[in-house]
C-alpha positions as CSV (number, residue, x, y, z in Angstrom):
1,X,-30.8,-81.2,-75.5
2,X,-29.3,-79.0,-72.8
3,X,-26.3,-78.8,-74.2
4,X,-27.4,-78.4,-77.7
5,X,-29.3,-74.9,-76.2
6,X,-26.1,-73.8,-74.1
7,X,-23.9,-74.2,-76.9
8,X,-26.3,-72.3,-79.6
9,X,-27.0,-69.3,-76.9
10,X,-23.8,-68.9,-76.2
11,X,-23.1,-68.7,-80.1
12,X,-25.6,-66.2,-80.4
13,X,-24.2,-64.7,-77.2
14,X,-21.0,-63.9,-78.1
15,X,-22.3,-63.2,-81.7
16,X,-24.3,-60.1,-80.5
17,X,-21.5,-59.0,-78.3
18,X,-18.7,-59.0,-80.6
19,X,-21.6,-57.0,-83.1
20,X,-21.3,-54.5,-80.1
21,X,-18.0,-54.3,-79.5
22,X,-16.5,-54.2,-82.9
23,X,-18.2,-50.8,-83.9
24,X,-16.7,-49.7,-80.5
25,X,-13.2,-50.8,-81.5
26,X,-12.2,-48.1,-83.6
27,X,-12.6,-45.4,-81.1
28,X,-11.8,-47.4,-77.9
29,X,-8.7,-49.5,-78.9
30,X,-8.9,-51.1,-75.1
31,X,-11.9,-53.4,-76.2
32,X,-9.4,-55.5,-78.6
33,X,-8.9,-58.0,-75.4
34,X,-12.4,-58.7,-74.8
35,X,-12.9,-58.9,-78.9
36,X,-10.0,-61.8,-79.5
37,X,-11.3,-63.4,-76.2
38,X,-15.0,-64.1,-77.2
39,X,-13.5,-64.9,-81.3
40,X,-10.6,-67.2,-79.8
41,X,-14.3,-68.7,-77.8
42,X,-16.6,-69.3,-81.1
43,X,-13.1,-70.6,-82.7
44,X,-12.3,-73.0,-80.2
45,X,-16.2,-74.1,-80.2
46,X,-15.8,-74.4,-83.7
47,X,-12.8,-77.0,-83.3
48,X,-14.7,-78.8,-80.8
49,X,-17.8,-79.0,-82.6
50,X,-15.7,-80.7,-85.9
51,X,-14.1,-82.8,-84.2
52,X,-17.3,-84.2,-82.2
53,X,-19.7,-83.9,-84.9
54,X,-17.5,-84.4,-88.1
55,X,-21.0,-85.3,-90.1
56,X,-22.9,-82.1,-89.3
57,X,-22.6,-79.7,-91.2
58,X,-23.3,-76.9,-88.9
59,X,-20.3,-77.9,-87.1
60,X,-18.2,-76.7,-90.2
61,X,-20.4,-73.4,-90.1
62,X,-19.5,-72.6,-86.5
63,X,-15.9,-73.4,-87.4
64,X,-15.4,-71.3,-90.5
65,X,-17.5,-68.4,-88.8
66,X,-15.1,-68.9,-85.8
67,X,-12.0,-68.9,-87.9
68,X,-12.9,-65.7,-89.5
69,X,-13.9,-63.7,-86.8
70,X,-10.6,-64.3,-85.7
71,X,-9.0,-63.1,-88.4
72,X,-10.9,-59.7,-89.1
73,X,-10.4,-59.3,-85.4
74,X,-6.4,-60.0,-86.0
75,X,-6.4,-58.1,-88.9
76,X,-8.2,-54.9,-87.7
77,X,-5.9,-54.7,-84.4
78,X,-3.0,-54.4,-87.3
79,X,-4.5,-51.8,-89.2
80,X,-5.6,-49.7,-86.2
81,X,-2.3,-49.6,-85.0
């Protein structure tokens, strides 16, 4: 049960900070770092989470909401530069 809470706070964690940082982004181009490190985090939690728990279904969730946060975040880097 520990884990279970630790793994969904820091989901929501890192949820509400990349909901921070990437309105921040535009303007401050030095928070692209910080952004790919915390979506490389929920996409790497999302690999985990399939590959332990291939029958939830939440696990898939987490993984395709981890895969495309990365993404926008690749993609918006390119098209700020």
């Amino acid at each position: 049960m520990y884990m279970s809470l630790v793994c969904g706070a820091s989901l929501i964690l890192s949820g509400w900070l990349l909901l921070l940082l990437l309105k921040k982004n535009e303007t401050h181009t030095f928070l692209y770092f910080p952004i790919l490190l915390i979506s490389i985090f929920v996409l790497i939690n999302g690999i985990l989470s399939i590959i332990l728990m291939v029958d939830n279904p939440f696990a898939w969730v987490v993984f395709g909401l981890g895969l495309s946060i990365t993404v926008i975040t690749i993609k918006q880097r390119k098209a700020l530069k």
